[in-house]
N, C-alpha and C positions, 0 to 999 in steps of 0.2 A: 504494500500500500504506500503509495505519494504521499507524505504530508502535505496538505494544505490548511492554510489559514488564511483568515480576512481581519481589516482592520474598515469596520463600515461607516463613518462618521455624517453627522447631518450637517448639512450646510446651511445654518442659521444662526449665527455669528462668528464670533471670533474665533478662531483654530485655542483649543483647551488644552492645557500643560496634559488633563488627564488623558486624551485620543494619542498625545505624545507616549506617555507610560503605557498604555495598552498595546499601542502599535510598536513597542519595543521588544515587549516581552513575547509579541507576535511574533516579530523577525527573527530574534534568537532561536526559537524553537524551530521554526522552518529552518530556516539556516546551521541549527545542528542537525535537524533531522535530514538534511538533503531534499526540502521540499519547498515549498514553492510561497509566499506571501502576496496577499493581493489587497487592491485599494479598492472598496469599491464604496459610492458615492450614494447616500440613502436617501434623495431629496423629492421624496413623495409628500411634504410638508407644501402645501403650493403656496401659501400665505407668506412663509416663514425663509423659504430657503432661496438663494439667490446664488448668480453666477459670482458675484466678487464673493463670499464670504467660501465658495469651495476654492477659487481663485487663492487665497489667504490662505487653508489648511493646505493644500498640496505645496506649495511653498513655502508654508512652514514646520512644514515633514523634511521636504527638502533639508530646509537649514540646520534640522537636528541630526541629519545629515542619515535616515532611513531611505531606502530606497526599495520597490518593489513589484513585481515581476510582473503584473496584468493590473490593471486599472485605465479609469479613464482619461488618460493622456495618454498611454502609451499602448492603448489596445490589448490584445489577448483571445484565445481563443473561445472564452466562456461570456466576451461581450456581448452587448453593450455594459459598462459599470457604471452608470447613473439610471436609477430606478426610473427615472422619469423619461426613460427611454424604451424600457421592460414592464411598460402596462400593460399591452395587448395579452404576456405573458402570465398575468395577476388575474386579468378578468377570464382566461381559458381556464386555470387552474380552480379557482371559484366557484364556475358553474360546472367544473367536473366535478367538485364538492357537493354541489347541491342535485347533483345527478344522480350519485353514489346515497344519499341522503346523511350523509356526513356534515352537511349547511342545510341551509333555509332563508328564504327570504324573507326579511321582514320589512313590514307596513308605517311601521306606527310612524307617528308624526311626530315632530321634536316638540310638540305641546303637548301629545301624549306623553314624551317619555321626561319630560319637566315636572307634569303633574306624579308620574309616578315616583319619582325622585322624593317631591313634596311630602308625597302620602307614605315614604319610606322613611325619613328623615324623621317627622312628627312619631311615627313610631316606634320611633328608634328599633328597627329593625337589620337585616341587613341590607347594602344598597348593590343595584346591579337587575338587568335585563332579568323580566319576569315570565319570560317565554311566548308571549300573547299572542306570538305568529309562530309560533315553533312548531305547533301539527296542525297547521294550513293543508288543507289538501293538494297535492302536488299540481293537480290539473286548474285549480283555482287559483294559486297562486302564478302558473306560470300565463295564465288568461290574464289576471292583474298588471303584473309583467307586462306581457304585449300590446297591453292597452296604452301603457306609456306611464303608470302610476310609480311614483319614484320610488325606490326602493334600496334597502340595502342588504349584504349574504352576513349572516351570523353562524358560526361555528356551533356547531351542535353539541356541548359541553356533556360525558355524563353527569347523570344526577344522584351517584351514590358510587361509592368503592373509593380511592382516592390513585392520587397521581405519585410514580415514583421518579427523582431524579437522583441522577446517578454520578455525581459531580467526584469529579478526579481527585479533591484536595480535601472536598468535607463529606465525604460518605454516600450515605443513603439518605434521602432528604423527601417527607413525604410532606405532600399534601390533599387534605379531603377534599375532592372533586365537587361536592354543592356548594366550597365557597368559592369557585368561579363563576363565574356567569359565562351565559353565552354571547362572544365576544363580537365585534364588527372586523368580516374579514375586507368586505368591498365598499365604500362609500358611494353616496349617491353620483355623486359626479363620477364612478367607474373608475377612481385609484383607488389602492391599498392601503390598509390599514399598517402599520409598522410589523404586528405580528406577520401577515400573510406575506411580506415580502421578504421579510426575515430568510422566512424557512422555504419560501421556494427558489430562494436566488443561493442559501446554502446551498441546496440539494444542488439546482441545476450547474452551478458552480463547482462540484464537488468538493466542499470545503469537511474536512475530515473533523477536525476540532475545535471547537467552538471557544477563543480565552475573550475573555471578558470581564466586565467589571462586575463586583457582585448585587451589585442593583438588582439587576438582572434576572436573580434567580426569582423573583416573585412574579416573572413573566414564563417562567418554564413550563407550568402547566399547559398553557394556550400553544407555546410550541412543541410539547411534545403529543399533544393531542392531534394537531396538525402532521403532522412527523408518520402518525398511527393512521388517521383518517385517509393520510394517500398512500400508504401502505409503502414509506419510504424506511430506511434504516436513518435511525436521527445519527450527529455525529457527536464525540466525546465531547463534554460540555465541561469547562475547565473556569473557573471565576473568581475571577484576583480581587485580592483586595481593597477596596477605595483607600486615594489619597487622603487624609486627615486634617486638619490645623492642630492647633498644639491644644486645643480644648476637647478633643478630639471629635468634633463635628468634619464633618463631609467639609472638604475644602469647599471654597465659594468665592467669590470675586467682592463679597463682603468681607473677608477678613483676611486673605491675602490674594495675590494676583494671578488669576489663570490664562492668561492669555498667553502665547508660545511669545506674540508678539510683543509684551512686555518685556519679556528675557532677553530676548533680541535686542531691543534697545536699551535698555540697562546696564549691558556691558557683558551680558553672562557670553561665554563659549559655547557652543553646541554639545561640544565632548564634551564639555564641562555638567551639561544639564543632561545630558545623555546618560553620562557616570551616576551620576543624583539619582535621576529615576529608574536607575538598575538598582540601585539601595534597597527601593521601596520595597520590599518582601523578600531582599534574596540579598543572596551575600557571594565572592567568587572564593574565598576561604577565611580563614580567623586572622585577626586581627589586619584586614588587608579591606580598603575601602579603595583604593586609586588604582581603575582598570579601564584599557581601551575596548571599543566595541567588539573587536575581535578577540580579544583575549573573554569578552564575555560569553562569545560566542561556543569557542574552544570548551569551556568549562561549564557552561550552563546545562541544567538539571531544572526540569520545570516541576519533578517531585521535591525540588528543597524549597520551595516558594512556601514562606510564611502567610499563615493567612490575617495573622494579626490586624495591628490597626495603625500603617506606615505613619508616621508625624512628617509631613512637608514643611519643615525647619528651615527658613530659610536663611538662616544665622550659618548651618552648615552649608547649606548652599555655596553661597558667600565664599566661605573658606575654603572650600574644596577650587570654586572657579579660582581663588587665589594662588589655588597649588598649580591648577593646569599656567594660568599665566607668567609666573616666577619661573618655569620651566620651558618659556617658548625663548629662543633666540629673537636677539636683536632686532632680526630683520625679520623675523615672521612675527614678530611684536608690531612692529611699524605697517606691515601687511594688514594684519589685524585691526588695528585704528584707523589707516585708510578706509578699509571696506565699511566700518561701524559708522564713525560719523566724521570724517574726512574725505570723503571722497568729493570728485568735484560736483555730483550732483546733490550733494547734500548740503556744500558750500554754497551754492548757488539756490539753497531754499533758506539759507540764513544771510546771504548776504545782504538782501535789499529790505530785511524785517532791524537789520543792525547799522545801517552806513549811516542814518540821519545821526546817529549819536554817539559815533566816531571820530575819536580826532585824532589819534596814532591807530597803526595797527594794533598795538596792545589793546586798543579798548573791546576789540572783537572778541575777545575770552571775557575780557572787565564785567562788558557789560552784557554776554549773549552766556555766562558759566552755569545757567539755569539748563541751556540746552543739552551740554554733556554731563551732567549729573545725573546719576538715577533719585534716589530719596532727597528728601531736603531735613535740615535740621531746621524745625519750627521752634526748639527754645530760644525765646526773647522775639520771636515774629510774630506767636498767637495774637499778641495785642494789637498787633496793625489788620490784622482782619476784622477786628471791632471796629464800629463806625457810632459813632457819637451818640448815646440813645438806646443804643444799643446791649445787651450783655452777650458773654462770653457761649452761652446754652442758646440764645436765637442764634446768632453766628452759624455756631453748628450743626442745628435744625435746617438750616433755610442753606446748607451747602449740602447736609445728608440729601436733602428732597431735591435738590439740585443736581447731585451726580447721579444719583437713582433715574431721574425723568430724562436723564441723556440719551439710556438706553432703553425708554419706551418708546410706541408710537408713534410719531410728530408728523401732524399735516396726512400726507401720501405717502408718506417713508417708514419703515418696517422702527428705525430709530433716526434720530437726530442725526442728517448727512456732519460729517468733521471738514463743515468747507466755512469758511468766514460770513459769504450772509447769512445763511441757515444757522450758525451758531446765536451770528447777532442777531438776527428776529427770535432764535428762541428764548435766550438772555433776558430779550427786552418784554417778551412774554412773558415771563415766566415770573421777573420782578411786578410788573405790575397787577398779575393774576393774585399776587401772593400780599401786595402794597407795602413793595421795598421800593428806595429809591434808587432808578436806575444803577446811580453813581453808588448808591450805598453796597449792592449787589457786585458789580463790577470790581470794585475793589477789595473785594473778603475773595472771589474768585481769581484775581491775578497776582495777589500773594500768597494763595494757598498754590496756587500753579507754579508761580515763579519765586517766591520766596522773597519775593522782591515789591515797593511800592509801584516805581515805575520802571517799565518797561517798552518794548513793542509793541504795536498794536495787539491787544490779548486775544482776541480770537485769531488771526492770523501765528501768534505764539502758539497756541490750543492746537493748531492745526498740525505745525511741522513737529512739534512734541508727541502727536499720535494720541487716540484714544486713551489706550490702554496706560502711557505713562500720567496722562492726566487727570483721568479717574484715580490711578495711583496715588497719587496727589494729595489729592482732592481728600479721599479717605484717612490720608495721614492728619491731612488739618484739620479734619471735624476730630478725630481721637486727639491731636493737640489742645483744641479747643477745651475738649471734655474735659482734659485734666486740668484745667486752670481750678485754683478755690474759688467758690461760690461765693460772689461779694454781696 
């Protein structure tokens, strides 16, 4: 048997430190096993997923410097690898479900199935599809069908015995089959559900072992029932550990920075964060943390993977990227800083935000040393993000809901474009929705950004600074804020 593996991520924002740690411990495995890793692109999300934000993850796999053998840029013989290419694919397999009567179509309407929720809720009962169309008569419901009445395929769940999953690292893992429900495999608009593509782009892909994060496993029943219902062989189901904070919550982009793109800009190495999240549950011997990817490869054991609960420390982080750096030569030092934030197209996004307030070249670090810094030290700056009137707890209320509403909705856009009008009409939204004044808002936001009172024009700053280090930011000065004493 080939090993294969996938690494399937959605394209609905920003490339995640975690699709990094997954898709690592992906490649090791194929790569000791002599078998084959693959990318493939799960953007059946139609609202949510967009070409720049898969744009972003493939590029920044790239930079972690993975690389792998079929996906959608570089074809393969099991394409297409973007879901949103493999409907035609979803809706055949569906209706051989519902042929086999392994599915069912259902009717109800999403006012029916609101009220039901309602009337599940007040009872506190448990919540989930109550079967209402589940022994529809075959020939009635496919008349309803051809009449044009919308509909969608729901998995035909049992209703007694329970589900076993067979996970490589934690045992036998059972669950009793009446608390699933029966799930939606087809939507009305004729794409897939998550489940339903899951497991038939597995199969048809021939992906042998399933690693993954353990989220996951609370979605096992639906795919191994699916697995059963088309009478396929599921594959090894293997579920790594989630990333942590040091409180030991699920990381989150509220307490520290998941973006790949953050790291990047920051100054980390690839090998450097590469090293890092080979830590997270594994180790390549005792007392030895500083290993290249090959050398992890060489020695990797996907049985010695702890399943504990990895801390994403980014204190070690830190120290570790200082070990790879202190060890690169001179001139692949200098390489390094070019390509980060020297190079000349990066010069030429700072030059005309910095000439007005130049008057030697030295003033271009003087006055632009916000740009090549990652954190800022806000001891003794918290008080200049206060504005007259103001206390130290609105400050950072009214920057929380601020960096929050970045990455909602805005206007026609999925979130807030990071281009300079769009920022400043949001800005200027945003303070008078809330009755700050403009200037009062502006200036708690360009010294939590830049550390600094005056500067460049600040959304054009916000801009070349990137999302990811801005919200970083941003987060630091509301927890600076917090700890001032209560006056």
């Amino acid at each position: 048997m080939t090993v294969r593996v996938r690494i399937a991520p959605s394209p609905t924002g920003d490339p995640h430190v975690g699709t990094a740690y997954i898709a690592l411990f992906n490649y090791a495995f194929a790569r000791k096993n002599g078998g084959q890793f693959i990318l493939r692109i799960e953007d059946t999300d139609r609202t949510r997923s967009t070409p720049e934000s898969e744009e972003a993850i493939l590029r920044a796999l790239k930079w972690v410097g993975l690389e792998w053998d079929e996906g959608p840029d570089i074809g393969g013989p099991c394409g297409p690898y973007r879901q949103s290419e493999r409907a035609h694919l979803y809706r055949e397999h569906a209706e051989r479900l519902v042929e086999k009567g392994e599915a069912y179509r259902c009717f109800c309407t999403s006012e029916r199935l609101a009220e039901l929720r309602k009337a599940q809720l007040a009872a506190k009962g448990q919540l989930g599809y109550d079967g209402h169309c589940r022994d529809l008569d075959p020939a009635e419901s496919a008349r309803r069908a051809q009449s044009g009445e919308p509909f969608v395929i729901r998995l035909r769940m049992p209703r007694e015995g329970e589900c076993l999953l067979r996970d490589r690292h934690r045992g036998e893992i059972r669950f009793q089959n009446a608390g699933v429900d029966d799930q939606v495999l087809l939507k009305t608009d004729g794409y897939p559900t998550y489940h339903l593509a899951n497991v038939v782009d597995d199969h048809l892909m021939g992906i042998t072992h399933v690693i993954r994060a353990e989220e996951w496993i609370s979605s096992s029943p639906k795919h191994l029932r699916l697995y059963e219902a088309f009478g396929w062989q599921a594959p090894e189901f293997i579920h790594m550990p989630l990333l942590r904070n040091r409180d030991k919550t699920k990381i989150s982009k509220r307490k520290n920075p998941v973006s790949l793109d953050y790291y990047r800009d920051a100054g980390i190495l690839p090998e450097a964060l590469r090293n890092f999240l080979a830590l997270m549950g594994w180790s390549i011997g005792p007392d030895r943390e500083k290993f290249t990817l090959a050398e992890m490869v060489a020695a990797f054991d996907i049985d010695r993977v702890s399943i504990g609960e990895p801390v994403f420390d980014l204190v070690k982080l830190m120290d570790l990227n200082g070990q790879y750096i202190r060890e690169l030569s001179d001139e692949a030092l200098v390489d390094r800083l070019l390509d980060w934030r020297f190079s000349r197209a990066a010069l030429e996004q700072l030059a005309p935000l910095l000439r007005e307030r130049m008057k030697t070249l030295c003033d271009f670090m003087v006055r632009g040393d916000f740009f090549f810094t990652g954190d800022i030290d806000y001891r003794g700056l918290a008080q200049d993000m206060i504005s007259k009137g103001r206390s130290a707890r609105e400050t950072a209320a009214i920057l929380q809901e601020y960096v929050e509403k970045l990455d909602e909705p805005w206007r026609d856009a999925r979130r807030v474009p990071f281009e300079d009008e769009a920022l400043d009409a949001f800005s200027r939204a945003f303070a008078e929705e809330r009755g700050w004044k403009i200037k009062e808002l502006f200036s708690a936001v360009r010294t939590a950004v830049t550390g600094k009172v005056a500067t460049p024009p600040l959304f054009s700053t916000m801009r070349v600074l990137g999302r990811e280090m801005t919200r970083k930011r941003l987060r630091d000065a509301v927890a600076a804020l917090k700890s001032l004493p209560v006056s």
